[in-house]
MARBA-3410 file (N, C-alpha, C, O; in Angstrom, 1 decimal):
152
52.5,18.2,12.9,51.5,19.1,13.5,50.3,19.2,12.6,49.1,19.3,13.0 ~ 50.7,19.0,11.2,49.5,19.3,10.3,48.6,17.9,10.0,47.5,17.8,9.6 ~ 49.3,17.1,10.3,48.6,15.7,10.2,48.1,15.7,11.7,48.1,14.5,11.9 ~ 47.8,16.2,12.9,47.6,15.8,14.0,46.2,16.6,14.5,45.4,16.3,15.4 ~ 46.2,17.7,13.3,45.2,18.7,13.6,44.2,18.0,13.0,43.1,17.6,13.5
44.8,17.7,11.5,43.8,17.1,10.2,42.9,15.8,10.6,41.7,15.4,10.3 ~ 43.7,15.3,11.3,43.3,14.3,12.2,42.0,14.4,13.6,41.0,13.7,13.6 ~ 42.3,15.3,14.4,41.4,16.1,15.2,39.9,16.7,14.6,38.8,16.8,15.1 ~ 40.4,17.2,13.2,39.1,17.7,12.5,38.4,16.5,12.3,37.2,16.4,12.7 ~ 39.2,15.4,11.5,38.3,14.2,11.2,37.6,13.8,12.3,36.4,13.6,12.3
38.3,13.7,13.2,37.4,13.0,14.7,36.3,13.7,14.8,35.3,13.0,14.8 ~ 36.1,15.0,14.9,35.3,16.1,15.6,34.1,15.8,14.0,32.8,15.9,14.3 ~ 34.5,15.6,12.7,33.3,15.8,11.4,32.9,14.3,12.3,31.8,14.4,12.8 ~ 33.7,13.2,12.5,33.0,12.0,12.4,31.6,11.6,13.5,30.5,11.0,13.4 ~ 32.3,12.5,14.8,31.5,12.8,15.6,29.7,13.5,15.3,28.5,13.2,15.8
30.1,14.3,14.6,29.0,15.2,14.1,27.9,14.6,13.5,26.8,14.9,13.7 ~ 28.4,13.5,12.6,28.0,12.9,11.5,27.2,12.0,12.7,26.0,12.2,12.8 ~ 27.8,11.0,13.5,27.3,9.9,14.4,26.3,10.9,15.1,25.1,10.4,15.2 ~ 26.5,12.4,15.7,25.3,12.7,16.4,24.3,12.7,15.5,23.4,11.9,15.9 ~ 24.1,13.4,14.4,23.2,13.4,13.2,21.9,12.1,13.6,20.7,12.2,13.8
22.8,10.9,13.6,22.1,9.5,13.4,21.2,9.7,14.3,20.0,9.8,14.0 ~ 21.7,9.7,15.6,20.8,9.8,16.6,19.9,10.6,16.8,19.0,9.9,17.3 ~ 19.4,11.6,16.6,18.6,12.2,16.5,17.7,12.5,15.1,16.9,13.4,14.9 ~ 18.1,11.4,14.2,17.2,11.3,13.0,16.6,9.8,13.4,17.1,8.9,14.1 ~ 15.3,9.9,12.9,14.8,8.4,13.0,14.4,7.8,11.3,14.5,8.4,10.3
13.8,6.5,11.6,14.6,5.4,10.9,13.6,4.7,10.6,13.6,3.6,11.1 ~ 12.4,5.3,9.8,10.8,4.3,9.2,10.9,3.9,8.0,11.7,4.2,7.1 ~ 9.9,3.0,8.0,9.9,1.9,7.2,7.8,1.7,7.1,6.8,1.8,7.7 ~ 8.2,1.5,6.3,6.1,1.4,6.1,6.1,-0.2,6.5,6.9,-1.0,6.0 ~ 5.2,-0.5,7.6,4.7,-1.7,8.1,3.3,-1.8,7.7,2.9,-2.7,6.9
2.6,-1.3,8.1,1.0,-1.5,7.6,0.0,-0.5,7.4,0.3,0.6,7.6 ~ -1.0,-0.8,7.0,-2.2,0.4,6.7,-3.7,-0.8,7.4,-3.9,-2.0,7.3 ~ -4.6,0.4,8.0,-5.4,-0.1,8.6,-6.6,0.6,7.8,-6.5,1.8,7.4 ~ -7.8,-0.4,7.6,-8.8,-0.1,7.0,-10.5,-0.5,8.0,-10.7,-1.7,8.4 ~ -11.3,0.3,8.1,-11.9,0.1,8.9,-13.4,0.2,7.8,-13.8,0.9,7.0
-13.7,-1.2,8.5,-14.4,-1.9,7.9,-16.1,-2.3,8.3,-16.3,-2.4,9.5 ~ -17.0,-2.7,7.4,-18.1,-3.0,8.3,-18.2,-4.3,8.2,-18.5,-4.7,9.3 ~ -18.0,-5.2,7.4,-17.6,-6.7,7.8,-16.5,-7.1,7.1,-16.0,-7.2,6.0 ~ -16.2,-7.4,8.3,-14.4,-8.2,8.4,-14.7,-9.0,7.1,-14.2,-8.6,6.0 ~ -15.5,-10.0,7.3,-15.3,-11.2,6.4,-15.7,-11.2,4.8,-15.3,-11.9,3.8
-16.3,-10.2,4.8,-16.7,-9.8,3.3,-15.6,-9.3,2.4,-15.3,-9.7,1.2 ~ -15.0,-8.1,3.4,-13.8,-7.6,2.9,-12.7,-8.6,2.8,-12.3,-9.1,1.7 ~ -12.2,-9.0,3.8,-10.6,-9.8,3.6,-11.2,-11.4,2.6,-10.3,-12.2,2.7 ~ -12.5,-11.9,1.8,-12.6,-11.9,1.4,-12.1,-11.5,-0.2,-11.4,-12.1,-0.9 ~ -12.7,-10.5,-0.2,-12.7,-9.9,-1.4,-11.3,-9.4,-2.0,-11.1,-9.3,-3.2
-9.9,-8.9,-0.4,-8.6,-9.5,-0.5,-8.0,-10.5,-1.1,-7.0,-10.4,-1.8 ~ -8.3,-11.3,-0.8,-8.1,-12.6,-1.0,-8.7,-13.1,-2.1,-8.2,-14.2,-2.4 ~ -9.3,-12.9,-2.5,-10.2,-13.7,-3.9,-9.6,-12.9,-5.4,-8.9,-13.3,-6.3 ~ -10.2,-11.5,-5.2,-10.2,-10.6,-6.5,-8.6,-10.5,-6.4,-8.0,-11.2,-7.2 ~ -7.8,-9.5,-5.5,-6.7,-9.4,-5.2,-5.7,-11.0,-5.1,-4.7,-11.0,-5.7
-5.9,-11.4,-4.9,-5.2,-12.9,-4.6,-4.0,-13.0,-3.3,-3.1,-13.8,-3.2 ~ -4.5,-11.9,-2.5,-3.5,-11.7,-1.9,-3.7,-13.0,-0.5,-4.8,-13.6,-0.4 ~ -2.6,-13.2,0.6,-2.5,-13.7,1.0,-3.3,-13.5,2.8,-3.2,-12.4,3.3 ~ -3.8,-14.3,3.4,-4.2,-14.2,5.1,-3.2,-14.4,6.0,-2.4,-15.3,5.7 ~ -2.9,-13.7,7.2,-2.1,-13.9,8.0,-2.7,-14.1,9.2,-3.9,-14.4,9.4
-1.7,-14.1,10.2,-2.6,-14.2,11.6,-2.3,-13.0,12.1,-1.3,-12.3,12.0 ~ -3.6,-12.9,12.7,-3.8,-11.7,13.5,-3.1,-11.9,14.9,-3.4,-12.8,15.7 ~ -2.2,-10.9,15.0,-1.5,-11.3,16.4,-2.4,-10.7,17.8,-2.3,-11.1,19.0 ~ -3.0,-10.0,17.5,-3.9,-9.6,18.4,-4.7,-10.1,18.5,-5.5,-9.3,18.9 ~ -5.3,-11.3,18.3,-6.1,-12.2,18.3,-7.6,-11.8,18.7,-8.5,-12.6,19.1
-7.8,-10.9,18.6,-9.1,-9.6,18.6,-10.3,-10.2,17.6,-10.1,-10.3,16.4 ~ -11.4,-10.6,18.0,-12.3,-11.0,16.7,-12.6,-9.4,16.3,-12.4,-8.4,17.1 ~ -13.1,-9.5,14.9,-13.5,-8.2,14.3,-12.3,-7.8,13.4,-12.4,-6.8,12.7 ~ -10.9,-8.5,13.4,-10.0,-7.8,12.9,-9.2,-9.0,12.2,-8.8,-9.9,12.9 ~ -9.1,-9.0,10.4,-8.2,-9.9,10.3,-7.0,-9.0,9.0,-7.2,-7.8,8.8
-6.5,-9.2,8.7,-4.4,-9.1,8.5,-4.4,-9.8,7.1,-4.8,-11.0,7.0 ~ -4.1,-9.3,6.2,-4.0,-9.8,5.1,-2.4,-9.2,4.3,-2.1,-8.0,4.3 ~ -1.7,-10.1,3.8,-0.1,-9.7,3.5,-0.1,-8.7,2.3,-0.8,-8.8,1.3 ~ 0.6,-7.9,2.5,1.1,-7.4,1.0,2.3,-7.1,0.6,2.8,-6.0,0.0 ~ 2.9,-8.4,0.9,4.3,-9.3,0.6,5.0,-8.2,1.8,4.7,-7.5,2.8
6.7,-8.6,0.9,7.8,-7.8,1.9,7.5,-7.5,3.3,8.1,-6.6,3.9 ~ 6.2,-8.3,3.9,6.7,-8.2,5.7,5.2,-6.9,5.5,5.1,-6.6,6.7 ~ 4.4,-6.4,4.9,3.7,-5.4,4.7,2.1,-5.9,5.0,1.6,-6.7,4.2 ~ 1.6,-5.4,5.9,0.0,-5.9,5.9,-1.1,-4.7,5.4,-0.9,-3.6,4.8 ~ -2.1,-5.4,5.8,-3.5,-4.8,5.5,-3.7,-5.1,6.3,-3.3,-6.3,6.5
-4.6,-4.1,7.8,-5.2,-4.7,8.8,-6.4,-4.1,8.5,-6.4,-2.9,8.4 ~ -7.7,-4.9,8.3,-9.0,-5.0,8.4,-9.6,-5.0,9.5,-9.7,-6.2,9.9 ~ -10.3,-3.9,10.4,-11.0,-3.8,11.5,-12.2,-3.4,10.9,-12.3,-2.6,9.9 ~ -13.6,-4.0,11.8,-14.8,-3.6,12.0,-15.1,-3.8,13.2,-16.0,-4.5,13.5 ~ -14.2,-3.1,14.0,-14.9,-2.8,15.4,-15.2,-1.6,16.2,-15.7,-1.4,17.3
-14.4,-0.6,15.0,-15.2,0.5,15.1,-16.1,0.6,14.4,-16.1,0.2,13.3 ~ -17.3,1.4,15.1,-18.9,1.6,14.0,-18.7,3.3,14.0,-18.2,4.0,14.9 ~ -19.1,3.8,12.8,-19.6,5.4,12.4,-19.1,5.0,11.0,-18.6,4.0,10.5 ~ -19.4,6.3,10.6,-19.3,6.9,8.9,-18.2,7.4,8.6,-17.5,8.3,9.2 ~ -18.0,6.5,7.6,-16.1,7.2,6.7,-16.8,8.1,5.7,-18.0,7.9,5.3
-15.7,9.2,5.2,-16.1,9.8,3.8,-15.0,9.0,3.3,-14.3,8.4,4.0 ~ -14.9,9.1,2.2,-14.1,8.1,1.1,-14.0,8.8,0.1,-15.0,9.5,-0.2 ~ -12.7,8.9,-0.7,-12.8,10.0,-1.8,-11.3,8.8,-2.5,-10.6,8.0,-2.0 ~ -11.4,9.2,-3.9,-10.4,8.3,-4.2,-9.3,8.8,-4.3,-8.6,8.2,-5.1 ~ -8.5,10.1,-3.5,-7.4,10.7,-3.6,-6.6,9.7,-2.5,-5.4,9.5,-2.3
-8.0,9.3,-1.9,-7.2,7.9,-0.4,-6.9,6.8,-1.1,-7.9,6.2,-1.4 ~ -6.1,6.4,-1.3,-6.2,5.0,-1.7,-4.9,3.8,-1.6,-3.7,4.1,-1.4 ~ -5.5,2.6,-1.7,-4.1,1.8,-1.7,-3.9,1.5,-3.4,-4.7,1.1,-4.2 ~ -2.3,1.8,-3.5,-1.9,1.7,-4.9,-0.9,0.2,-4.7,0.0,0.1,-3.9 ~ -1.2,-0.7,-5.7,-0.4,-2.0,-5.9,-0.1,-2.2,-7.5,-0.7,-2.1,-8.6
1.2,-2.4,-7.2,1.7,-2.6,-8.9,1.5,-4.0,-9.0,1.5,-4.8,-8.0 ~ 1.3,-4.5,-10.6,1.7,-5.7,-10.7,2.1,-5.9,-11.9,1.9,-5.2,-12.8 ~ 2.9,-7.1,-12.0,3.4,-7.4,-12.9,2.5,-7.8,-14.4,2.3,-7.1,-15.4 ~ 2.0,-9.1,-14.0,0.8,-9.1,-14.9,-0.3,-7.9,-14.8,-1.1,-8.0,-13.9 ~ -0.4,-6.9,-15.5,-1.7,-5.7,-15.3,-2.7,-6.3,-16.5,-3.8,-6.0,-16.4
-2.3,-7.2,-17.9,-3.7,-7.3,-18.5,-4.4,-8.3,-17.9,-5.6,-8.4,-17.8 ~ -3.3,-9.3,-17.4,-4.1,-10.5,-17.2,-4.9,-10.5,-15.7,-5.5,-11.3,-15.1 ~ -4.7,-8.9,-15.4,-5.7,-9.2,-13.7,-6.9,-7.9,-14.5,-8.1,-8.0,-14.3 ~ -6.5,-7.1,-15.2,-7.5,-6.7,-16.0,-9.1,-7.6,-16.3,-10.2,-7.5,-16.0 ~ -8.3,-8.4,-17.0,-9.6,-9.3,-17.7,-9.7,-10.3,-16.4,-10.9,-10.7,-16.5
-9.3,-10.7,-15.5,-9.9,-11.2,-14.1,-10.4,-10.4,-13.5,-11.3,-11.0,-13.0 ~ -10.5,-9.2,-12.9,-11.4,-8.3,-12.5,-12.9,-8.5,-13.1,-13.9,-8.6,-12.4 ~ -12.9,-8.4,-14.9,-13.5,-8.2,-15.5,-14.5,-9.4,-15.6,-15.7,-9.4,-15.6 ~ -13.9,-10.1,-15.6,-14.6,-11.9,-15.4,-15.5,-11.9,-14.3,-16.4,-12.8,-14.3 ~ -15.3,-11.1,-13.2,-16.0,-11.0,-12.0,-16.6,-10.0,-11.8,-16.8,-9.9,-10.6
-17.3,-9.0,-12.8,-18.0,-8.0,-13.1,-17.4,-6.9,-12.2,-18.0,-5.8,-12.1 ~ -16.6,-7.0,-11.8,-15.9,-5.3,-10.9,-15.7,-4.3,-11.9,-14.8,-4.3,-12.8 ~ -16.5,-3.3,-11.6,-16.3,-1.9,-12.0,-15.2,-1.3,-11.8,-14.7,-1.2,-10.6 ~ -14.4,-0.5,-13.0,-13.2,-0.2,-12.6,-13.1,1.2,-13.8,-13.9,1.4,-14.7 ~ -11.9,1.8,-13.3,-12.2,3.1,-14.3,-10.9,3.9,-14.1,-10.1,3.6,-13.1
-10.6,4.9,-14.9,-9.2,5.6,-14.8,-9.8,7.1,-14.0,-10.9,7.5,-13.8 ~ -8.4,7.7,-13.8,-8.5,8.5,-12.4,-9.9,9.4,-12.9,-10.5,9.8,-11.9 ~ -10.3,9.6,-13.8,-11.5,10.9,-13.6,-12.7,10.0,-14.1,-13.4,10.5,-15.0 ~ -13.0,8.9,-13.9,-14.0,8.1,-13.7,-14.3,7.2,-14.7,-14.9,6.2,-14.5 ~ -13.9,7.8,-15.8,-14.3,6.8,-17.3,-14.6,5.2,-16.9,-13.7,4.4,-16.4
-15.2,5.0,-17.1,-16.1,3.3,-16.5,-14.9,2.4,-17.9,-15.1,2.6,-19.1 ~ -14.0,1.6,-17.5,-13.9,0.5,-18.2,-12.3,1.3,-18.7,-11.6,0.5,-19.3 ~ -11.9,2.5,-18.7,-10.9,3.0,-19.2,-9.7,2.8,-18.4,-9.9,2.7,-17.2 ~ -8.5,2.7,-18.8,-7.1,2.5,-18.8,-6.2,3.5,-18.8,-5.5,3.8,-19.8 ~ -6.0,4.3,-17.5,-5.6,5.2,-18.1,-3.5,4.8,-18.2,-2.9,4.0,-17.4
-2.9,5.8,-19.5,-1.3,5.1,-19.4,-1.2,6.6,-19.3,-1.9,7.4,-19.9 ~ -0.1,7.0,-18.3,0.6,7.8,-18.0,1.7,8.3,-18.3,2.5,7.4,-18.3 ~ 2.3,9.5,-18.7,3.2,9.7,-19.4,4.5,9.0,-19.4,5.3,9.0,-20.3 ~ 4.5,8.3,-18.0,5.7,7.1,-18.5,5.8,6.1,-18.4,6.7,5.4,-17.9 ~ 4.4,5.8,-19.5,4.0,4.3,-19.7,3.5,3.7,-19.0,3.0,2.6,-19.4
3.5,4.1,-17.6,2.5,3.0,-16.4,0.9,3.2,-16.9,0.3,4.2,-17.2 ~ 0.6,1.8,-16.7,-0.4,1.8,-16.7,-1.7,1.7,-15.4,-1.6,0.8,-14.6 ~ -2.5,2.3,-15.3,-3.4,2.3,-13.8,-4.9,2.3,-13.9,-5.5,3.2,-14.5 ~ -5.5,1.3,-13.2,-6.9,1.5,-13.3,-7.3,1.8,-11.7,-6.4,1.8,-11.0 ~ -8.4,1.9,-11.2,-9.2,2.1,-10.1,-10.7,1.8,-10.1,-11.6,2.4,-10.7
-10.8,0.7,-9.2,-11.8,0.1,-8.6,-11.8,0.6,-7.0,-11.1,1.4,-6.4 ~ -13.2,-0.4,-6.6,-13.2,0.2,-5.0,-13.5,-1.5,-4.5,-13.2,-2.5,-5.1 ~ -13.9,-1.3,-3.4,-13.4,-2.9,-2.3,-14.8,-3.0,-1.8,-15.2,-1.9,-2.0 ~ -15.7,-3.7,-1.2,-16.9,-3.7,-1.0,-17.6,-2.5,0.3,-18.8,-2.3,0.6 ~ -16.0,-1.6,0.9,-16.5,-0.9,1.3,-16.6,0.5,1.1,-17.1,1.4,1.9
-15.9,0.7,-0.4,-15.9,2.2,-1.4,-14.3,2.5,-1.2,-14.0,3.6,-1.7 ~ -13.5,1.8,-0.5,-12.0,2.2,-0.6,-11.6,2.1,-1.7,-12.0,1.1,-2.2 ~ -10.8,3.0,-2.6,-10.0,2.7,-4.1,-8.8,2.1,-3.5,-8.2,2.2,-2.5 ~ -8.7,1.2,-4.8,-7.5,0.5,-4.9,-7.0,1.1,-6.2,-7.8,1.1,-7.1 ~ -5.9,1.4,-6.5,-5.0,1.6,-7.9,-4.4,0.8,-8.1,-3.5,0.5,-7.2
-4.4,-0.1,-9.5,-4.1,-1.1,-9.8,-3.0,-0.8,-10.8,-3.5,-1.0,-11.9 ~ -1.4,-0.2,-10.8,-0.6,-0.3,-11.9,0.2,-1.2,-12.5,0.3,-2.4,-12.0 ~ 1.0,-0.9,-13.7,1.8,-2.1,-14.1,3.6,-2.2,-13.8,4.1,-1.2,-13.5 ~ 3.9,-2.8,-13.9,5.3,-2.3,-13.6,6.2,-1.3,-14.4,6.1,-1.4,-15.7 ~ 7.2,-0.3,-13.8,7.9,0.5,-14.8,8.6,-0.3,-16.0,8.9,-1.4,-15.7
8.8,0.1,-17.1,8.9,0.1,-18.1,10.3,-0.1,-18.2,10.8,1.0,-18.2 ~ 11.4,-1.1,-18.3,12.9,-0.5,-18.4,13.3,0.1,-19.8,14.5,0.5,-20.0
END
């Protein structure tokens, strides 16, 4: 009898547990959209300074091109909306990388202004646990945070 109840309970937790799932949902970051005033300058400037990769735009929409940021993750660049962004650098896209001096001095080779979080022009800032991060902007005043990888 005591194994048949104990039994009954499990069914009834297992149950509970499966309803849980269903009614929780299940995200994953796929992309970020940046709205732009020219497409080609920016995904450009993706692609060059960043070295990042072009994709195809599956919406095949002129005005809008798709740039990878690996693991299945894009950048979608639209300029086909027109009006005024405010821009502040609390918005920003943050990318770690492995090499952090050697994209340092390539930034730097290409005259890009860059600076640690309270503006210091050319400063590094390292964080109390060793990451390192700088901040530039993209030709349309978006910050990008550039860190290095954690530290093991």
């Amino acid at each position: 009898m005591r194994k048949t109840i104990l039994l009954i309970i499990a069914i009834l937790f297992t149950g509970s547990i499966w309803a849980q799932d269903t009614n929780s949902f299940s995200f994953s970051f796929d992309h970020s959209a940046l709205s732009v005033k020219d497409v080609n300058i920016s995904a450009d400037f993706y692609k060059n300074v960043l070295k990042l990769e072009e994709v195809t735009n599956r919406t095949k929409k002129p005005g809008i091109r798709w740039i990878s940021l690996g693991e299945g993750k894009e950048l979608h660049l639209i300029s086909t909306i027109k009006g005024n962004i405010t821009i502040t650098k609390a918005v920003h896209i943050a990318l770690k990388c492995a090499n952090f001096d050697t994209f340092v001095k390539a930034i730097i080779d290409q005259n890009i202004i860059y600076s640690d979080w309270d503006g210091t022009l050319n400063k590094i800032t390292i964080r109390a646990d060793g990451i390192k991060q700088i901040y530039f902007q993209d030709p349309d005043g978006y910050w990008i945070e550039v860190n290095s990888v954690a530290k093991l």
